[in-house]
VEXMAR-619080 format. One record per residue (C-alpha): chain; residue in three letters; residue number from 1; x, y, z. Coordinates in steps of 0.001 Angstrom, whole numbers. Example, Ala and Ser with C-alpha at 12.3 -4.5 7.8 and 13.67 -1.06 7.14 Angstrom:
2
+-------+------+-----+---------+---------+---------+
| kette | rest |  nr |       X |       Y |       Z |
+-------+------+-----+---------+---------+---------+
|     A |  Ala |   1 |   12300 |   -4500 |    7800 |
|     A |  Ser |   2 |   13670 |   -1060 |    7140 |
+-------+------+-----+---------+---------+---------+
//
This chain:
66
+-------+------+-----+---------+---------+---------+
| kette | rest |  nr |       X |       Y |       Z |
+-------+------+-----+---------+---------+---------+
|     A |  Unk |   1 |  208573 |  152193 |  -36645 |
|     A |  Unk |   2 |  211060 |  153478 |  -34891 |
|     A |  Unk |   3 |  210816 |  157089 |  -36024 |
|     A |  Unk |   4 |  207195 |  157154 |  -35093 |
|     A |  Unk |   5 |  208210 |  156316 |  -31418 |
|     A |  Unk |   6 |  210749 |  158700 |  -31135 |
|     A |  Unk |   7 |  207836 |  160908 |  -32390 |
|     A |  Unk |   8 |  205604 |  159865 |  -29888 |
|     A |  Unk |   9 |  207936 |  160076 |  -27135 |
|     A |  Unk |  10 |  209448 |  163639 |  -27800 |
|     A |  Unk |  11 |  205524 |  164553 |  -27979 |
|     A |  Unk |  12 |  204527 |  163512 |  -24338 |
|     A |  Unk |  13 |  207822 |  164739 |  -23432 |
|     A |  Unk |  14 |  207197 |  168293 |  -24946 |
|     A |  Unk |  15 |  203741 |  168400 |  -22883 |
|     A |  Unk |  16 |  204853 |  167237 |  -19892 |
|     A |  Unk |  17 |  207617 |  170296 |  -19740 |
|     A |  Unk |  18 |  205445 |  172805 |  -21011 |
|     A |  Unk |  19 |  202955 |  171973 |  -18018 |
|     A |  Unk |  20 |  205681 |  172945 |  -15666 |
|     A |  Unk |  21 |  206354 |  176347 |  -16376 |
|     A |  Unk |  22 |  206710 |  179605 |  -14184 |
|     A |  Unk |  23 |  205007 |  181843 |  -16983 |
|     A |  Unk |  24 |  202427 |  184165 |  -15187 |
|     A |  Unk |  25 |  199045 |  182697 |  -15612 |
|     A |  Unk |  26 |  195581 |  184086 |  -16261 |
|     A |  Unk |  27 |  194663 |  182824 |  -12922 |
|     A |  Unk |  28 |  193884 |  185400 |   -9935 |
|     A |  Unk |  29 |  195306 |  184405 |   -6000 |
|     A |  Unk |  30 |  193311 |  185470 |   -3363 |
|     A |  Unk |  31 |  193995 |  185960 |     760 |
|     A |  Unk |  32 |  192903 |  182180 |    2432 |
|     A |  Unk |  33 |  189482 |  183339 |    3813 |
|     A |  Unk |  34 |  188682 |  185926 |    2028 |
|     A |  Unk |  35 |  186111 |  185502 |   -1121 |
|     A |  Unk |  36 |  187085 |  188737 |   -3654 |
|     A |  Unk |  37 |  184593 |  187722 |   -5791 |
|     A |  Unk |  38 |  181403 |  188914 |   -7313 |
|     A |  Unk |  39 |  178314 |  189705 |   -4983 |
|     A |  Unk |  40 |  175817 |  186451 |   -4886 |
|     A |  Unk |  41 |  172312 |  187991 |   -5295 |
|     A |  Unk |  42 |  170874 |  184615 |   -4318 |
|     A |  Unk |  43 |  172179 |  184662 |    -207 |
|     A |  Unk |  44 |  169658 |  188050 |     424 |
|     A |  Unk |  45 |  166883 |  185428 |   -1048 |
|     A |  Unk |  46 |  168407 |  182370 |    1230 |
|     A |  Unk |  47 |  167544 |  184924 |    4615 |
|     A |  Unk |  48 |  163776 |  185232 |    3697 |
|     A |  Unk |  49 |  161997 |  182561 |    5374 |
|     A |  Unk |  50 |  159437 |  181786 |    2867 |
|     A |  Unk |  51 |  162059 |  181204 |     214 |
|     A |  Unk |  52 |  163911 |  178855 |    3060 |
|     A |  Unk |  53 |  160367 |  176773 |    3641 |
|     A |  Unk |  54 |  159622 |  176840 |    -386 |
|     A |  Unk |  55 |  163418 |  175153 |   -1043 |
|     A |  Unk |  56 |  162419 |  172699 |    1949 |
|     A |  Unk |  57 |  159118 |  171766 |     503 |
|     A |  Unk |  58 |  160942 |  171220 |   -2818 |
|     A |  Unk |  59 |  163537 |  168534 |   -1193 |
|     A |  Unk |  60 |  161083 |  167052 |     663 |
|     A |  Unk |  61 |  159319 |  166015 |   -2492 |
|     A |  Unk |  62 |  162513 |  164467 |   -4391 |
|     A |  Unk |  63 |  164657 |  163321 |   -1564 |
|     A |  Unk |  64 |  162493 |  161268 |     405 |
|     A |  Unk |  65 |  163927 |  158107 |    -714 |
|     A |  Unk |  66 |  167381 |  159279 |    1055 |
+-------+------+-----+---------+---------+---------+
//
């Protein structure tokens, strides 16, 4: 019994530590402000008006109870 808690604890121990490591990560940092990220094809759609009054007709018909 009591090897199986020692097992247990040095377990969680091990994860906990490894969690807290300064190994470079996959993980890219950007400026604050500034989105580096791909293009979104959908915000040219979002300026055309009939797109803007089809979305509104579309939560008008499902959000009416809010």
């Amino acid at each position: 019994m009591r090897s199986i808690m020692f097992a247990a604890l040095a377990a969680a121990l091990g994860s906990v530590i490894s969690g807290c490591t300064d190994y470079p990560s996959s993980a890219q940092l950007h400026a604050p402000g500034q989105y580096s990220g791909k293009t979104d094809p959908l915000v040219k759609k979002a300026a055309d008006a009939a797109h803007a009054e089809a979305l509104a007709k579309r939560f008008a018909l499902v959000q009416t109870d809010r």
